[in-house]
C-alpha positions in Angstrom: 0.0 0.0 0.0 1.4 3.8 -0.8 2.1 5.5 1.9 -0.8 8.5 2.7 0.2 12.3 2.4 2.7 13.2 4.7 1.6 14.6 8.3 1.9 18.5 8.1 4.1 19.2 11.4 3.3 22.6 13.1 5.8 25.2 14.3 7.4 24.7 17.2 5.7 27.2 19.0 2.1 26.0 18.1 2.2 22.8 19.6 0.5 21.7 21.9 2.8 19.6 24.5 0.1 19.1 27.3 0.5 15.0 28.1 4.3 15.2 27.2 7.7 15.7 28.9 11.1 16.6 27.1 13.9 14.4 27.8 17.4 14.2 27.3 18.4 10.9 24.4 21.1 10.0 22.3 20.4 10.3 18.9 22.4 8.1 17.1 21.6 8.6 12.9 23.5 6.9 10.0 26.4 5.6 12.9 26.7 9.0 14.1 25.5 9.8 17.8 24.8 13.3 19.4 22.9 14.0 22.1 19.4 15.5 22.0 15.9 16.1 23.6 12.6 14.1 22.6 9.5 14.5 23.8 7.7 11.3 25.6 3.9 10.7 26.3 3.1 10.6 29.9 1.9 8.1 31.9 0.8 8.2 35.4 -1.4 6.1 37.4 -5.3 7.0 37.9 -7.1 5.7 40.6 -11.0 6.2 40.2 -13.3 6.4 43.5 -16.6 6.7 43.6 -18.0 8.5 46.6 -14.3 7.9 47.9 -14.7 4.4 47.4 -11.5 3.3 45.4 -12.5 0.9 42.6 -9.8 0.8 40.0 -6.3 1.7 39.0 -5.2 2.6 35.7 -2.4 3.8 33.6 -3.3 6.8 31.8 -1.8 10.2 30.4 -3.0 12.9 32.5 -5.2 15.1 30.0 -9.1 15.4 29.6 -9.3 12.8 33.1 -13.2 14.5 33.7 -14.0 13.1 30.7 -12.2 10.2 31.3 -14.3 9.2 34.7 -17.3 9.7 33.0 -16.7 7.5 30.2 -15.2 4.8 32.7 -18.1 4.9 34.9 -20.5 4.0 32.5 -18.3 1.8 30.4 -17.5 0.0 33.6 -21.1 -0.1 35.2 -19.6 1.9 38.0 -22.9 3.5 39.3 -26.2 1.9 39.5 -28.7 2.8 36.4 -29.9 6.2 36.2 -27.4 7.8 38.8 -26.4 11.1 38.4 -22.8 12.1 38.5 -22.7 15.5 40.3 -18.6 16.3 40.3 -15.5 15.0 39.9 -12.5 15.8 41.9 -9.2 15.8 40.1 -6.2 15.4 42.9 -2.6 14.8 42.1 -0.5 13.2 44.7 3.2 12.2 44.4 2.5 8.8 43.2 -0.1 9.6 40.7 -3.7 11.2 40.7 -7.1 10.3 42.3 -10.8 10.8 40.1 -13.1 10.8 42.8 -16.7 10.5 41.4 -19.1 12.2 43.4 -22.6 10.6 42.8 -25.8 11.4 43.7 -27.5 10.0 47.1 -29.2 7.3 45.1 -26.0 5.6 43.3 -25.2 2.8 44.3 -21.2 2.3 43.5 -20.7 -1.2 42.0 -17.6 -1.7 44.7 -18.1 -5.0 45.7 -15.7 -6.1 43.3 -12.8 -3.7 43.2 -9.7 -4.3 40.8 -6.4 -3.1 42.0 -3.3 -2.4 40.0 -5.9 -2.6 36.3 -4.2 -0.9 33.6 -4.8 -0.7 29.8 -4.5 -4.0 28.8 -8.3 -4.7 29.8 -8.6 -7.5 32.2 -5.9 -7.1 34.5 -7.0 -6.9 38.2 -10.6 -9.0 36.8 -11.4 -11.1 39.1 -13.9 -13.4 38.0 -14.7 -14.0 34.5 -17.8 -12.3 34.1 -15.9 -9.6 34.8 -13.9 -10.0 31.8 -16.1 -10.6 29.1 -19.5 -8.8 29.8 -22.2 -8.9 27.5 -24.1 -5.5 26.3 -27.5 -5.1 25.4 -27.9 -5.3 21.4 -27.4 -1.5 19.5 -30.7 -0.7 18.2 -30.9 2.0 14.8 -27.6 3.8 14.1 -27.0 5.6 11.3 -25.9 4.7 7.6 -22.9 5.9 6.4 -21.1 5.0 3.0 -17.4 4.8 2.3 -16.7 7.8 1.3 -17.3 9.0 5.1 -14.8 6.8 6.4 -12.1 7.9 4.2 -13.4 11.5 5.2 -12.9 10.8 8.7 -9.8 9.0 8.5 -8.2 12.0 6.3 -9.4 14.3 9.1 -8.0 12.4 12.1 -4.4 12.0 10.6 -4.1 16.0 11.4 -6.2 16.2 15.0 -3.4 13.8 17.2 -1.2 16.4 18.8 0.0 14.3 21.5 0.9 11.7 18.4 2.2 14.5 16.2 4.7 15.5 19.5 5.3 11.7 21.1 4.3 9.3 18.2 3.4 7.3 21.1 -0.3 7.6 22.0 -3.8 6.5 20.2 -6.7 8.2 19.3 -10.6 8.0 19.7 -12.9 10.8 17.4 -16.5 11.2 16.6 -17.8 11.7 13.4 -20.8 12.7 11.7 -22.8 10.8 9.0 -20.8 12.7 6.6 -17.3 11.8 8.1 -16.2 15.6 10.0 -14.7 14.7 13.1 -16.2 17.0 15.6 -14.2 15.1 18.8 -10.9 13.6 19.7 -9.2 12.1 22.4 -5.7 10.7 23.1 -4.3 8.4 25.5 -1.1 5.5 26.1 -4.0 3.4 26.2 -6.5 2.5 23.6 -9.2 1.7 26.1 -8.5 4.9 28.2 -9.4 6.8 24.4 -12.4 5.5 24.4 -13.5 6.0 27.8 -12.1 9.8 27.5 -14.3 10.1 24.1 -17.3 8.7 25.6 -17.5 10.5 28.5 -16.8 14.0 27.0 -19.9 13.0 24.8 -22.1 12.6 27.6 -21.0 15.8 29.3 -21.7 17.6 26.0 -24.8 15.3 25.4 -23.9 14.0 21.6 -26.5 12.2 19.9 -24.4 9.2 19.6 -27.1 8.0 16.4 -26.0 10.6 14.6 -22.7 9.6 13.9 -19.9 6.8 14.2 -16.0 6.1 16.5 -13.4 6.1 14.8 -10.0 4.6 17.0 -6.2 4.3 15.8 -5.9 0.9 17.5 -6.9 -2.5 17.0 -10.6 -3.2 17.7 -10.0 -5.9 20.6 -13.5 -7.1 22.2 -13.1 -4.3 25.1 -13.5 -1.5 22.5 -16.8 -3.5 21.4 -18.3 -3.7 24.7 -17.4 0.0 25.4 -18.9 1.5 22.0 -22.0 -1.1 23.1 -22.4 0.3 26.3 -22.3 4.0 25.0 -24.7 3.1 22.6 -22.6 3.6 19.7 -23.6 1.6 16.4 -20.7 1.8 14.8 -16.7 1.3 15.4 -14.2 2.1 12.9 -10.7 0.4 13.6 -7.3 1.3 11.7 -6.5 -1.8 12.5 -7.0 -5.6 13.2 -10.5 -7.0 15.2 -10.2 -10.2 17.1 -12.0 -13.0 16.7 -13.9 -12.3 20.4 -14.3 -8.8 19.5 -16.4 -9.7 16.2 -18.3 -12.4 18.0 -19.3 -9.8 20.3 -20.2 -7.0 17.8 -22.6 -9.1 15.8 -24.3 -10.6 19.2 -25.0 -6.8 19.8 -25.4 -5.6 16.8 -22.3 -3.7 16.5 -21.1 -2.5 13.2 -17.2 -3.2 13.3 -15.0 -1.8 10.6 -11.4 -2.9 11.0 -7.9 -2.2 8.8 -9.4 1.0 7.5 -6.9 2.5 5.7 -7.4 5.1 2.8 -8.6 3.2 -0.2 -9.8 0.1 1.7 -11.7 -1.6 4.8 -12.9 -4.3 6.0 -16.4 -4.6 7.6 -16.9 -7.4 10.0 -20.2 -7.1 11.1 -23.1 -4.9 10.7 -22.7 -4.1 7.2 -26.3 -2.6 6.7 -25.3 0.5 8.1 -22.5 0.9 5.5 -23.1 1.8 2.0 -21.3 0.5 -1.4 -19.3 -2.2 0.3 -18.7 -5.0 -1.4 -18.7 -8.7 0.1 -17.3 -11.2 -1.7 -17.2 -15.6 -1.3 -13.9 -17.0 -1.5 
């Protein structure tokens, strides 16, 4: 496959380095070494609390983290149906930061089941197994959308990744509309943590998630299914490679799952009503 257009790079004094630190390397290019500075993506650990209760732990570059609870509270089934969240409370200690969710008097936090020391690979800290693979209730409606909005919002993400532009080190989650404008991105180390910080900053700015599809620079592992499921999101676009669990689980709830979209090409996996002009053929 051609390479795509190159990434315009910004000056230096219009980027934006939030979610970065500069660090001393050595450089070595073409057997010559020097010594220079490079700028790394950060990442701290999270714990998220709700009503001080501490549920989880998580590995995640400090930026956007209010959207970030929200989206991992519902994603997670942190707070009992129709529980309001009425703040957040952002702390940074030495060793990392606390979210402390602060819920309304009838939430009920779902603590029984706590998982220490969970990062962004997805199940660590899971206890029990229906912890790990949780099953969402099926995606009714959803838009339609044709190719040509993929490849619209694919274009537009390549130039909306600061953090990538600065680290090259950190993935992406955006919405788009029918038509393919990406309206909102989010970055994070992790994949998962994208997501969540997507999500949530569509609640808080109340999106009409059936108006439009996620688009992630990541593989489409069964996590990003059941998170997209659980925000009610009909269809997940993936740069990359689904698993075999992660298509299982978008066709059982009526996911549409586009993986290894790439300019020119995709692949849908399930759901393809909701995507126009594509062509399946029998080998």
């Amino acid at each position: 496959m051609p390479p795509g257009p190159a990434i315009p790079v910004p000056p230096e004094d219009a980027v934006d380095r939030r979610g970065a630190s500069r660090r001393e390397v050595l450089r070595v290019e073409r057997g010559e070494a020097s010594m220079d500075h490079d700028w790394l993506a950060d990442e701290v650990p999270v714990q998220v609390s709700v009503n001080g209760q501490a549920f989880a732990v998580m590995m995640a570059t400090p930026m956007d983290l209010e959207d970030f609870a929200w989206g991992f509270a519902a994603s997670e089934g942190l707070l009992a149906e129709g529980a309001q969240i009425d703040d957040i409370h952002v702390r940074e200690h030495f060793e990392g930061i606390t979210l402390d969710i602060v819920a309304d008097a009838s939430a009920r936090a779902q603590g029984e089941r706590p998982m220490p020391g969970r990062s962004g690979c997805g199940i660590c800290g899971s206890r029990l197994l229906e912890d790990v693979v949780r099953q969402p209730e099926p995606v009714k409606g959803g838009p339609i959308i044709d190719d040509g909005a993929i490849e619209r919002a694919l274009g537009m993400l390549r130039e909306r990744q600061p953090m990538n532009i600065v680290s090259g080190a950190v993935h992406a989650a955006a919405w788009a509309n029918e038509q393919g404008e990406i309206s909102l991105v989010r970055e994070d180390v992790g994949r998962h943590n994208a997501l969540d910080k997507l999500t949530g900053a569509m609640a808080r700015m109340s999106v009409d998630v059936s108006r439009g599809f996620a688009v992630v620079t990541s593989r489409a592992s069964y996590e990003m299914v059941t998170k997209s499921a659980f925000a009610r999101i009909a269809i997940l676009v993936a740069i990359s490679a689904p698993t075999a669990l992660a298509v299982q689980l978008a066709k059982s709830c009526e996911v549409t799952l586009v993986g290894f979209a790439r300019p020119g090409r995709h692949v849908v996996y399930s759901g393809g009503q909701r995507v126009r002009r594509t062509q399946l053929r029998s080998r």
